[in-house]
C-alpha positions as a LaTeX table, in Angstrom:
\begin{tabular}{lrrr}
\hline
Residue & $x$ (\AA) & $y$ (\AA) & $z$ (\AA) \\
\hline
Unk1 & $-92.09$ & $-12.07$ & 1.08 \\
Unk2 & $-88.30$ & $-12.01$ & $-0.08$ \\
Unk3 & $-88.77$ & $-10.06$ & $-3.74$ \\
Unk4 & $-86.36$ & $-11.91$ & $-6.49$ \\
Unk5 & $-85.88$ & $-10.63$ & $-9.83$ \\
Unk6 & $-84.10$ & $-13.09$ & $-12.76$ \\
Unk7 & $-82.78$ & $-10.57$ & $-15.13$ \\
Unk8 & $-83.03$ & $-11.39$ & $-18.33$ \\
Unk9 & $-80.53$ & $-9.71$ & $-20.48$ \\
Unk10 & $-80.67$ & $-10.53$ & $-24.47$ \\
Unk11 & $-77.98$ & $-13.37$ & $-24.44$ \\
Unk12 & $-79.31$ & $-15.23$ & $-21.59$ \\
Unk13 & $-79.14$ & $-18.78$ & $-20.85$ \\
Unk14 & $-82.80$ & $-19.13$ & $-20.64$ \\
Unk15 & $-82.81$ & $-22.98$ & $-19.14$ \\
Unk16 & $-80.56$ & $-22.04$ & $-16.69$ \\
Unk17 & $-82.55$ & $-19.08$ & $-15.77$ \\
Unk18 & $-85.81$ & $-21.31$ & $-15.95$ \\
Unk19 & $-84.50$ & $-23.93$ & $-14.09$ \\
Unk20 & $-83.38$ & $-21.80$ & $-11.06$ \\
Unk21 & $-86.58$ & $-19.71$ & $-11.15$ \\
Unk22 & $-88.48$ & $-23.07$ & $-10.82$ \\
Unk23 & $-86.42$ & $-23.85$ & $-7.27$ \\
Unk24 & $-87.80$ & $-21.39$ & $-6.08$ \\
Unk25 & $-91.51$ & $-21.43$ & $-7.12$ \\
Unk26 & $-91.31$ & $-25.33$ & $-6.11$ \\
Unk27 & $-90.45$ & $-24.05$ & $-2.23$ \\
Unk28 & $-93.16$ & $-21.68$ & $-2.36$ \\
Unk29 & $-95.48$ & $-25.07$ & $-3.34$ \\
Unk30 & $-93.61$ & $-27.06$ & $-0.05$ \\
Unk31 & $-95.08$ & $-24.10$ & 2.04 \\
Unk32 & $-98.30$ & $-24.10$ & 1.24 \\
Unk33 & $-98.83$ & $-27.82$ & 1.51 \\
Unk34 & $-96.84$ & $-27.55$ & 4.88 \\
Unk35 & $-100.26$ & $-24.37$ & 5.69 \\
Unk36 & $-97.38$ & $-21.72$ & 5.30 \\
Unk37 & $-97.01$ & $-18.88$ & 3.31 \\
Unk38 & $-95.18$ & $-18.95$ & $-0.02$ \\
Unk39 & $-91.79$ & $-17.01$ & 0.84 \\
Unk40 & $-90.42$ & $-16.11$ & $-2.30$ \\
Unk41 & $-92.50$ & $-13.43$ & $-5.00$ \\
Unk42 & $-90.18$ & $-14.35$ & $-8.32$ \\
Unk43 & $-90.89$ & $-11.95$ & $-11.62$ \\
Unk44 & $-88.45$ & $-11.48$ & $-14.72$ \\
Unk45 & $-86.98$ & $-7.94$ & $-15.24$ \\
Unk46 & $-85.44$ & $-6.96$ & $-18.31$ \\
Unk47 & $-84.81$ & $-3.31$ & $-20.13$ \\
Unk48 & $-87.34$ & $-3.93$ & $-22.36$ \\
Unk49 & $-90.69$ & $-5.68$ & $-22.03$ \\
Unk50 & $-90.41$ & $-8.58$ & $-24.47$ \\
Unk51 & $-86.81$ & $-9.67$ & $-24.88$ \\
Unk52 & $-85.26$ & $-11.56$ & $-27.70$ \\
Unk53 & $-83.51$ & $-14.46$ & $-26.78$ \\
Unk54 & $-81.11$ & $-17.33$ & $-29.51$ \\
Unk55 & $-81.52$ & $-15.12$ & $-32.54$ \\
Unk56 & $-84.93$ & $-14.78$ & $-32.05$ \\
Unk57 & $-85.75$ & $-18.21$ & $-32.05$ \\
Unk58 & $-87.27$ & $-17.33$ & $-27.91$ \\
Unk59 & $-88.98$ & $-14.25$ & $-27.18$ \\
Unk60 & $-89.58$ & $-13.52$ & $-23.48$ \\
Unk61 & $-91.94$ & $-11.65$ & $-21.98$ \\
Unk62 & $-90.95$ & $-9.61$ & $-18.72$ \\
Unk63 & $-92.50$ & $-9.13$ & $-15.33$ \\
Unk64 & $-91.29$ & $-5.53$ & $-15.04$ \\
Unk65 & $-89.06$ & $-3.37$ & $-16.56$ \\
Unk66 & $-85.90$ & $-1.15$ & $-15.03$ \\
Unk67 & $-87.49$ & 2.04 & $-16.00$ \\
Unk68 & $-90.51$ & 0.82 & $-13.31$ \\
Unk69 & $-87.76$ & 1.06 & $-10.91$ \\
Unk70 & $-89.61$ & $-1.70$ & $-8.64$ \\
Unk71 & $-87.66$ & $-2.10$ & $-5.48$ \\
Unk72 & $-86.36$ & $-6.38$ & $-4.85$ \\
Unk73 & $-84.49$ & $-7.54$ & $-2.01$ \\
Unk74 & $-82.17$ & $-10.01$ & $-4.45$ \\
Unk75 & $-81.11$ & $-9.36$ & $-8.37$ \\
Unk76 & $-80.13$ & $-12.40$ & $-9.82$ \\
Unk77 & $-77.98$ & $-12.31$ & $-13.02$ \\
Unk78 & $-78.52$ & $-15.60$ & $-15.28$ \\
Unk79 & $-75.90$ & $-17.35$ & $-17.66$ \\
Unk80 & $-74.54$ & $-15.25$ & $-20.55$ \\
Unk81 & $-74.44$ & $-17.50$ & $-24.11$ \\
Unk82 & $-71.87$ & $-15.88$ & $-26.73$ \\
Unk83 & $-69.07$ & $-13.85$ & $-25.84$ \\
Unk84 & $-68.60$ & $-12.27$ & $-22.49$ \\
Unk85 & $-67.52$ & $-8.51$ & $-23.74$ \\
Unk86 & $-70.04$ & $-8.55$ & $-26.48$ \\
Unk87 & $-72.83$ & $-9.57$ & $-23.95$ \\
Unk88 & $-71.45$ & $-7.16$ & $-21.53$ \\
Unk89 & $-71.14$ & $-4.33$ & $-23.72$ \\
Unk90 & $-74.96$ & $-5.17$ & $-24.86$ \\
Unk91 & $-76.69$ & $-5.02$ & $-21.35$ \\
Unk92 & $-75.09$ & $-2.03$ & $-20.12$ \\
Unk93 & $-78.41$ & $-0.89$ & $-18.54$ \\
Unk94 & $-78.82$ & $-4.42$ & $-16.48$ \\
Unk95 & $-75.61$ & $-3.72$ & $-15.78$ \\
Unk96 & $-76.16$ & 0.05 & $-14.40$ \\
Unk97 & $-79.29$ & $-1.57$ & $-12.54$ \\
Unk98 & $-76.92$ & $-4.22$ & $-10.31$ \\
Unk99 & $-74.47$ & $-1.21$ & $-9.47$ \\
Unk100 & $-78.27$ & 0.69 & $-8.36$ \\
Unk101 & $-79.43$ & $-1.65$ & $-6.70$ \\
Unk102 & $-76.34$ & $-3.28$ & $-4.65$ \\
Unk103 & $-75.38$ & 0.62 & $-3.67$ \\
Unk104 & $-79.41$ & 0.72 & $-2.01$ \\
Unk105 & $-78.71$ & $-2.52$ & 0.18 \\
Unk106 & $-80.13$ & $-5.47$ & $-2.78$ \\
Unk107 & $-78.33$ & $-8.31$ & $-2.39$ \\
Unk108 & $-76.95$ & $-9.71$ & $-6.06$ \\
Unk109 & $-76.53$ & $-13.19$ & $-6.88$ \\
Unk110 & $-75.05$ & $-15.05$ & $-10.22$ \\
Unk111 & $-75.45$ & $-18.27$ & $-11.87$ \\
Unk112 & $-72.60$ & $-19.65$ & $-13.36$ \\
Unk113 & $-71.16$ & $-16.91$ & $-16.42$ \\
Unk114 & $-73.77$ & $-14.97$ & $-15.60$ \\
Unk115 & $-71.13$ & $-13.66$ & $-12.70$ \\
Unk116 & $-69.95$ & $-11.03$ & $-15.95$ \\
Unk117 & $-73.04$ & $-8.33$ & $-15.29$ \\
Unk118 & $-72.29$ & $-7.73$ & $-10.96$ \\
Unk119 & $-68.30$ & $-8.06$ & $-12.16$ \\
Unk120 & $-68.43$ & $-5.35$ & $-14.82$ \\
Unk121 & $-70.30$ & $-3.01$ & $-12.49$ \\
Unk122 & $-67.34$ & $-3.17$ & $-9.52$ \\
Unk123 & $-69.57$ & $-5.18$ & $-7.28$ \\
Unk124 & $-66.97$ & $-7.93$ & $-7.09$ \\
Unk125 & $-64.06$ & $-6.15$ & $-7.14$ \\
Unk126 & $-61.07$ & $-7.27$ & $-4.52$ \\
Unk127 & $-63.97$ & $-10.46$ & $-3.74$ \\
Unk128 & $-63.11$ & $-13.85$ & $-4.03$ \\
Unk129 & $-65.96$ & $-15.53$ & $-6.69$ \\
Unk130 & $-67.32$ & $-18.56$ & $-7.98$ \\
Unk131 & $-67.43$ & $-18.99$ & $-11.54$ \\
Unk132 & $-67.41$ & $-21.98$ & $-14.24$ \\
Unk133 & $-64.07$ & $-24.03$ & $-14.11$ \\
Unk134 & $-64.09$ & $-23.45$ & $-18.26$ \\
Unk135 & $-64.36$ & $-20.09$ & $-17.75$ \\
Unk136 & $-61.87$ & $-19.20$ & $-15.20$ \\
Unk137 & $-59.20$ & $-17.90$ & $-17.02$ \\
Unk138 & $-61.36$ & $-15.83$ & $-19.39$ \\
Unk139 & $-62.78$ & $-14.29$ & $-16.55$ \\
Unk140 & $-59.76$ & $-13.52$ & $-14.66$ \\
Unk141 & $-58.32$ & $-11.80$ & $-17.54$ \\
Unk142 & $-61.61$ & $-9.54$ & $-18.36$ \\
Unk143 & $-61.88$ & $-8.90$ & $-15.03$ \\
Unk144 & $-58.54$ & $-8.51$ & $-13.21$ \\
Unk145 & $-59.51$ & $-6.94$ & $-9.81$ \\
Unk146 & $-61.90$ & $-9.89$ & $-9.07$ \\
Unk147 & $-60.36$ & $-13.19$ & $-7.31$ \\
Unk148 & $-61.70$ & $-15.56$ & $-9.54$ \\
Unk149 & $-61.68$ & $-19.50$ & $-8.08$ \\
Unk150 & $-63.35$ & $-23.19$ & $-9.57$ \\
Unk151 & $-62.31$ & $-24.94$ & $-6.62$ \\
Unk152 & $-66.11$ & $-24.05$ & $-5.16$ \\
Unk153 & $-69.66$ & $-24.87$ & $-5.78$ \\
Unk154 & $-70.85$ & $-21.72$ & $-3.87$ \\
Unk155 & $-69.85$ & $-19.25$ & $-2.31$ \\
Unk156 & $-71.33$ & $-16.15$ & $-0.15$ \\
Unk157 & $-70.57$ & $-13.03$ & 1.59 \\
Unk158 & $-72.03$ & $-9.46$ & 2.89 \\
Unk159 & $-75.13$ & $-10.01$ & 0.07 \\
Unk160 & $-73.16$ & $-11.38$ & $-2.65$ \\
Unk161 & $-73.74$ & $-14.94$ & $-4.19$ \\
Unk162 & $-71.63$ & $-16.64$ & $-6.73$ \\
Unk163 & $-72.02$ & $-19.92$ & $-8.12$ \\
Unk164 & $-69.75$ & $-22.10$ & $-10.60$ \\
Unk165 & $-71.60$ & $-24.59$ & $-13.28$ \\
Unk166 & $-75.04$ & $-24.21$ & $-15.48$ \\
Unk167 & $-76.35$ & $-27.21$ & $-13.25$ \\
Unk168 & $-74.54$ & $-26.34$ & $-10.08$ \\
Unk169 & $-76.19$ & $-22.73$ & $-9.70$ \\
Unk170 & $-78.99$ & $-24.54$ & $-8.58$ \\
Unk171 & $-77.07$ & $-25.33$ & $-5.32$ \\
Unk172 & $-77.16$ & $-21.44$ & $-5.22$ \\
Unk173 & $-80.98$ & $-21.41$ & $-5.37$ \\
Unk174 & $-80.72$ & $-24.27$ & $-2.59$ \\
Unk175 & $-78.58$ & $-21.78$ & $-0.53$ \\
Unk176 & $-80.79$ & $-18.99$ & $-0.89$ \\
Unk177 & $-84.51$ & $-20.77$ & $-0.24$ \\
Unk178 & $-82.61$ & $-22.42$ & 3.22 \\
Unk179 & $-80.96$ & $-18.52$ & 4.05 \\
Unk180 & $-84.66$ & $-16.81$ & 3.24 \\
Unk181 & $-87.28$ & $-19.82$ & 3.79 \\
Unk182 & $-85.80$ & $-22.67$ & 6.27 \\
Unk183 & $-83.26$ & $-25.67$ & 6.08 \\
Unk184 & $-86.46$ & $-28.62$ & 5.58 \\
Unk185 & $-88.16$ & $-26.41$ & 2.98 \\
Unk186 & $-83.94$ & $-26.30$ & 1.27 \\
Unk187 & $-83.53$ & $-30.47$ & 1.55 \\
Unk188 & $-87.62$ & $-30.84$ & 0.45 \\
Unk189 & $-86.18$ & $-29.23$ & $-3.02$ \\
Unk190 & $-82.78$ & $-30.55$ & $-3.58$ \\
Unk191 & $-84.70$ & $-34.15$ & $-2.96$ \\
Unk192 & $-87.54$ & $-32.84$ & $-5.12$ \\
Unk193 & $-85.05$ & $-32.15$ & $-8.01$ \\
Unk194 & $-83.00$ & $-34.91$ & $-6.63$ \\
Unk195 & $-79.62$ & $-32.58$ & $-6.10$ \\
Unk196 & $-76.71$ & $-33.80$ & $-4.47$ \\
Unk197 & $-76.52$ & $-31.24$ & $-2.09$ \\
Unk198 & $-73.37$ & $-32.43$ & $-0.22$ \\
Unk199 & $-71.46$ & $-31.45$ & $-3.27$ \\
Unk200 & $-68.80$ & $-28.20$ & $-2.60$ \\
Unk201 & $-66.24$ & $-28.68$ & $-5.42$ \\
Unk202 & $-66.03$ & $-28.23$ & $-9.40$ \\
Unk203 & $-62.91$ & $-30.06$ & $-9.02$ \\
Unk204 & $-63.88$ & $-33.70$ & $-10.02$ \\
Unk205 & $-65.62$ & $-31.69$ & $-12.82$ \\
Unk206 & $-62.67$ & $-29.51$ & $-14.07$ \\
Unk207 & $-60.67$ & $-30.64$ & $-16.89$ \\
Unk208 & $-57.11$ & $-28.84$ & $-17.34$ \\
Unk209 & $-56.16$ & $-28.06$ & $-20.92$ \\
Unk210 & $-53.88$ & $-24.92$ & $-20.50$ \\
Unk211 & $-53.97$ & $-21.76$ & $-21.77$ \\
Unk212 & $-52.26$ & $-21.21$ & $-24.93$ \\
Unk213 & $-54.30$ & $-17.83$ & $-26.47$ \\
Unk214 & $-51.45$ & $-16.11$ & $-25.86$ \\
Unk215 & $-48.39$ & $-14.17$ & $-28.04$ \\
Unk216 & $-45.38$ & $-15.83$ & $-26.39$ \\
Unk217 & $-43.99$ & $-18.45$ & $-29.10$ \\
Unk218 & $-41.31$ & $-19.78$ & $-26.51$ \\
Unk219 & $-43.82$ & $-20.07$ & $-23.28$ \\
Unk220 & $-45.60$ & $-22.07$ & $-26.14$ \\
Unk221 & $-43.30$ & $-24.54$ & $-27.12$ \\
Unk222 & $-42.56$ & $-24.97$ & $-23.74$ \\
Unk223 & $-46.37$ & $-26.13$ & $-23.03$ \\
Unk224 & $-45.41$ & $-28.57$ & $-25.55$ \\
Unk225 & $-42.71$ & $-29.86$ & $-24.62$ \\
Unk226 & $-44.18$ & $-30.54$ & $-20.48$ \\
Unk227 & $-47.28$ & $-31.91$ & $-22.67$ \\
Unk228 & $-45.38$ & $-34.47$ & $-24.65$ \\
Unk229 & $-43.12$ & $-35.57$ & $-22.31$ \\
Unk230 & $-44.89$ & $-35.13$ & $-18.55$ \\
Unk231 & $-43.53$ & $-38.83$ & $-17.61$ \\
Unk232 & $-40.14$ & $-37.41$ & $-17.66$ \\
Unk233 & $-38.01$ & $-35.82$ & $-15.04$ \\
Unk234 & $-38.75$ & $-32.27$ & $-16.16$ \\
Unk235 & $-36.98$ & $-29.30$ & $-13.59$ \\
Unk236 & $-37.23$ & $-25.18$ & $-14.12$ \\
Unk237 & $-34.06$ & $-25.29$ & $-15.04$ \\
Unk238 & $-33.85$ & $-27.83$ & $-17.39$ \\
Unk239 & $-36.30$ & $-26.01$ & $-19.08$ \\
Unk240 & $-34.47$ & $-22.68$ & $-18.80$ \\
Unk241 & $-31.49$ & $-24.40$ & $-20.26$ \\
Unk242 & $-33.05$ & $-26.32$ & $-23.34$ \\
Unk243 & $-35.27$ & $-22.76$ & $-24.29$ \\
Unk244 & $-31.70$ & $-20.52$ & $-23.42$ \\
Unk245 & $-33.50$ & $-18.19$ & $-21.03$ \\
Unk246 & $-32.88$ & $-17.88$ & $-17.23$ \\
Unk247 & $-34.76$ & $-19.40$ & $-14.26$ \\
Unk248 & $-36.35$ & $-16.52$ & $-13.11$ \\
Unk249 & $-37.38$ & $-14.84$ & $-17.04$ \\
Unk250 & $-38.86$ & $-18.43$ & $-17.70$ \\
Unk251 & $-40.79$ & $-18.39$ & $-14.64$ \\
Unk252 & $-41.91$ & $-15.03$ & $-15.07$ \\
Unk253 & $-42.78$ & $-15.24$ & $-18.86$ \\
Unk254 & $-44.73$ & $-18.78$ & $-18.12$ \\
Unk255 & $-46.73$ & $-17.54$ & $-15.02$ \\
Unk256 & $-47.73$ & $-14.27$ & $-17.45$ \\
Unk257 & $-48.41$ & $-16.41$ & $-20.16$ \\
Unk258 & $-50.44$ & $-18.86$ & $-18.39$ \\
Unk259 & $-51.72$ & $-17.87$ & $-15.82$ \\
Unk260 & $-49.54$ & $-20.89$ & $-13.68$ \\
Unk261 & $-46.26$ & $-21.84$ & $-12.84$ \\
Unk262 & $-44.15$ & $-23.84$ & $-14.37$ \\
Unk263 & $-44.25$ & $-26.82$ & $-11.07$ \\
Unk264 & $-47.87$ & $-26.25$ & $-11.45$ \\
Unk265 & $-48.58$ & $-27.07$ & $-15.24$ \\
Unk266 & $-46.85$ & $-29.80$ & $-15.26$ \\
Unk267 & $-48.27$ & $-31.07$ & $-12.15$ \\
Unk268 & $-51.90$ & $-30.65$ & $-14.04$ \\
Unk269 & $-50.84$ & $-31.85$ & $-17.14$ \\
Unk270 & $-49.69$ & $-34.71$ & $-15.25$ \\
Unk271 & $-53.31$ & $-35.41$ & $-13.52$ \\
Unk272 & $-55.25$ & $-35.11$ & $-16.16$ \\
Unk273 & $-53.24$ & $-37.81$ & $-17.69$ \\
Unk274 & $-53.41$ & $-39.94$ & $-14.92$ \\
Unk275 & $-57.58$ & $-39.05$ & $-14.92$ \\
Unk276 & $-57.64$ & $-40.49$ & $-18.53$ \\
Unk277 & $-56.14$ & $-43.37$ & $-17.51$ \\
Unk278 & $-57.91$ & $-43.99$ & $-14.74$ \\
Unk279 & $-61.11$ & $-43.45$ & $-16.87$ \\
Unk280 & $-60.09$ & $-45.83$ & $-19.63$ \\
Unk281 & $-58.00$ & $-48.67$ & $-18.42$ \\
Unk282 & $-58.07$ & $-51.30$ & $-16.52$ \\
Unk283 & $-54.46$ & $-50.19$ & $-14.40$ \\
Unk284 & $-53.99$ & $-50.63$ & $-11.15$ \\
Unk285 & $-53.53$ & $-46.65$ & $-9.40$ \\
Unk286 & $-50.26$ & $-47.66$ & $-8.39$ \\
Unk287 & $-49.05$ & $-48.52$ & $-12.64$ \\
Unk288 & $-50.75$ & $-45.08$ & $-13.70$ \\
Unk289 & $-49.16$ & $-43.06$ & $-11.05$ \\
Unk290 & $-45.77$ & $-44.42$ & $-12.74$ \\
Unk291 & $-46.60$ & $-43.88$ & $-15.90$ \\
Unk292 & $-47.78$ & $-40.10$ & $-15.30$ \\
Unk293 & $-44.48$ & $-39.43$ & $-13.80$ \\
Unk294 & $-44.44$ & $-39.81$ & $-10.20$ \\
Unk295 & $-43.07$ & $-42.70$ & $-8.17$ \\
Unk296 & $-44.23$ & $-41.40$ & $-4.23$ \\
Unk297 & $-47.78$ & $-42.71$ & $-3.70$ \\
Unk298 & $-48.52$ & $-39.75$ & $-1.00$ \\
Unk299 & $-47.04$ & $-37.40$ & $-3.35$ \\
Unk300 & $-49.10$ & $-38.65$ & $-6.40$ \\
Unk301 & $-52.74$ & $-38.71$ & $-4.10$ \\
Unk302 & $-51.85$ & $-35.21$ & $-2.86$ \\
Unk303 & $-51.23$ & $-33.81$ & $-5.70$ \\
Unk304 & $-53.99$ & $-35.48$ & $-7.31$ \\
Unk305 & $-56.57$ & $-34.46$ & $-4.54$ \\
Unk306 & $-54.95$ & $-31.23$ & $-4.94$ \\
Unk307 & $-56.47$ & $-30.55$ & $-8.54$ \\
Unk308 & $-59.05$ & $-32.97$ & $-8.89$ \\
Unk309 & $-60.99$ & $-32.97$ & $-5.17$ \\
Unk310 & $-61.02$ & $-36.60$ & $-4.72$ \\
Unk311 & $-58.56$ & $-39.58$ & $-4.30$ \\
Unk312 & $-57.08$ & $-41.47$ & $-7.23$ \\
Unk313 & $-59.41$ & $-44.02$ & $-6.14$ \\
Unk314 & $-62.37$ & $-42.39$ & $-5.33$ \\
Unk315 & $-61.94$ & $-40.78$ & $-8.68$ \\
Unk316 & $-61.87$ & $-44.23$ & $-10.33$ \\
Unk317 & $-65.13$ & $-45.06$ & $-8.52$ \\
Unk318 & $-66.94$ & $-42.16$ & $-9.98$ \\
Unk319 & $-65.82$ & $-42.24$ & $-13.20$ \\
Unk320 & $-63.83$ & $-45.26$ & $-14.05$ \\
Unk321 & $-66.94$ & $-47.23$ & $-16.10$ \\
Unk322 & $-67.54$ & $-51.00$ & $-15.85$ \\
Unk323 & $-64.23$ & $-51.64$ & $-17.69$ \\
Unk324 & $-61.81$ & $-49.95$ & $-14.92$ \\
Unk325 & $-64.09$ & $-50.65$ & $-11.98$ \\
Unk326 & $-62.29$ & $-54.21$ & $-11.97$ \\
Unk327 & $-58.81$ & $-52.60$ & $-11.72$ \\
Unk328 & $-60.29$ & $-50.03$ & $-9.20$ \\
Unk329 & $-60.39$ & $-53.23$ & $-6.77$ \\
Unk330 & $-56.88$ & $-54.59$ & $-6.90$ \\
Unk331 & $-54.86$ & $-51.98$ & $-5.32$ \\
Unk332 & $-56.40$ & $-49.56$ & $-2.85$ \\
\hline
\end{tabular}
C-alpha cells in the first residue's frame, strides 16, 4: 500500500485537508467493490497528538506523531489559514520533518498555501510551483529562490507535487490516486465528486488587482494613473516624462515595485476591465475591446487569452450571466 500522511500543522485548513483525505479513502472504496485491494493507507501526523485547530474552536486528533518517526512514501502539507511567516515560524518541526523525509526518498506534495512548509525547508528551491493565484506575489516575495506560477492547476516533478486553489488541490489528489492506483479508479473519483478534471489553468479564476504594499510613492501614483486612464494611449515614455524620471529608472523602479512591467500592468489592468464588462453588460466583444483600449481584435484575444486562459468569448460564456449571454451571440 502507498503510505500518505496529511500533516496537520496548528493553522491548517482543516476542510481542505478533509476533503483531499476523503479522495483518497473514496478510491480505496472503488477497489474493493471492483475485488481489489485498497491502495492507499491515509493517517494524520502532527507534532503533537491532539492538535488545536481555529482558536480552539476544532481539536484534532492525530494518527501518529513525528517523534514515532513512522516511515510514508508521500507527506502531504495542507492549506495554511492566517499569515504565512507566523504559520511558518509555528510548525518549524513539520517543517524539519518534510526536509527528513524528502532527503530519505518521500515524495512531498502541497495543497494550495499549504506549498509554505516544503518551500521554507529548501525543497522547492530553483523549482517551478503551483500555488494560489491570490497568493502569488506573497509567496514569491517570502520565498525568492522558488519559481512561483498561477498559470497551472498542477504541476509535478522528481517526487514533488504542487497544486494552486483550496478546491483545485483536489485535482492533485486526482493526480496522485491515477500515478499510485490506476487511470479508471482516477475518473471513478473525479465523477464521484463530480470534478472537472479537464481543467489545467487558474487563469479564468485569477483576478488582477496589482500590487501596491510597497514604499515607492511615484511607482504608486503611476499604478494610478494606468488604472484611471487604461483606455488611453499610455507609452513608457510618456510615463517617464509626466513622473520626470527616465525610461529605463521607471522600468526598473515599476518591475521592483510590482513585481511586472510597465507593458504588462497595463495590459492586465486592461483585461480585467474588459472581464467586468464582459460579466456585466450586454456589449458586443468587439464595443468592450474599444472601450478597454485596444482597437486590433487579434491583439485584444491574445492578449486576453494571454492572462485570462480563454477567449473573450468563451469567457463571456462562462461567466457572462443571463443578462450578457444575449450580447455573447451577436458578434463572435
Amino acid at each position: 500500500m502507498v503510505k500518505i500522511a496529511f500533516l496537520l500543522p496548528e493553522q491548517a485548513n482543516i476542510a481542505t485537508l478533509e476533503s483531499a483525505r476523503q479522495g483518497f479513502l473514496a478510491a480505496n472504496q472503488f477497489l474493493q467493490r471492483r475485488g481489489q485491494a485498497p491502495r492507499f493507507q491515509v493517517s494524520l501526523l502532527g507534532a503533537a497528538p491532539q492538535v488545536r485547530l481555529e482558536g480552539g474552536r476544532i481539536q484534532v486528533l492525530v494518527d501518529a506523531v513525528l517523534a514515532d518517526d513512522q516511515p510514508v512514501d508521500i507527506g502531504i502539507s495542507p492549506p495554511l489559514l492566517g499569515a504565512i511567516p507566523e504559520a511558518v515560524r509555528g510548525n518549524g518541526a513539520l517543517v524539519e520533518w518534510l526536509r527528513h523525509h524528502r532527503g530519505r526518498g518521500g515524495e512531498v506534495a502541497s495543497l494550495c498555501v499549504g506549498a509554505a512548509l516544503p518551500a521554507a525547508g529548501g525543497l522547492l528551491d530553483g523549482q517551478r510551483a503551483v500555488v494560489h493565484w491570490a497568493a502569488q506575489s506573497d509567496y514569491g516575495r517570502l520565498f525568492p529562490t522558488v519559481h512561483w506560477v498561477s498559470d497551472r492547476v498542477v504541476l509535478a516533478g522528481k517526487g514533488i507535487y504542487t497544486s494552486g486553489g483550496a478546491f483545485s488541490a483536489a485535482h492533485l489528489v486526482l493526480h496522485l490516486i491515477e500515478r499510485h492506483a490506476d487511470r479508471d479508479t482516477a475518473i471513478w473519483c473525479a465523477k464521484y465528486f463530480q470534478l472537472d478534471w479537464s481543467r489545467h489553468s487558474q487563469l479564468p479564476f485569477a483576478v488582477f488587482t496589482g500590487h501596491k504594499a510597497h514604499a515607492d510613492d511615484v511607482v504608486r501614483a503611476i499604478q494610478d494613473h494606468i488604472e484611471g486612464r487604461y483606455a488611453e494611449r499610455i507609452t513608457v515614455e510618456s510615463l517617464a516624462e509626466r513622473f520626470l524620471l527616465g525610461r529605463r529608472t521607471l522600468e526598473r523602479r515599476f518591475r521592483q515595485a510590482t513585481g511586472n512591467s510597465v507593458l504588462e500592468y497595463l495590459q492586465r489592468i486592461r483585461v480585467e476591465a474588459a472581464k467586468r464588462q464582459l460579466e456585466t453588460s450586454r456589449k458586443t466583444v468587439a464595443e468592450v475591446m474599444y472601450e478597454v483600449g485596444y482597437s486590433d481584435t487579434k491583439a485584444f484575444r491574445d492578449v486576453f487569452a494571454k492572462y485570462c486562459g480563454l477567449s473573450p468569448v468563451a469567457y463571456r460564456e462562462q461567466y457572462g450571466g443571463r443578462a450578457a449571454e444575449a450580447a455573447a451571440g451577436v458578434r463572435r
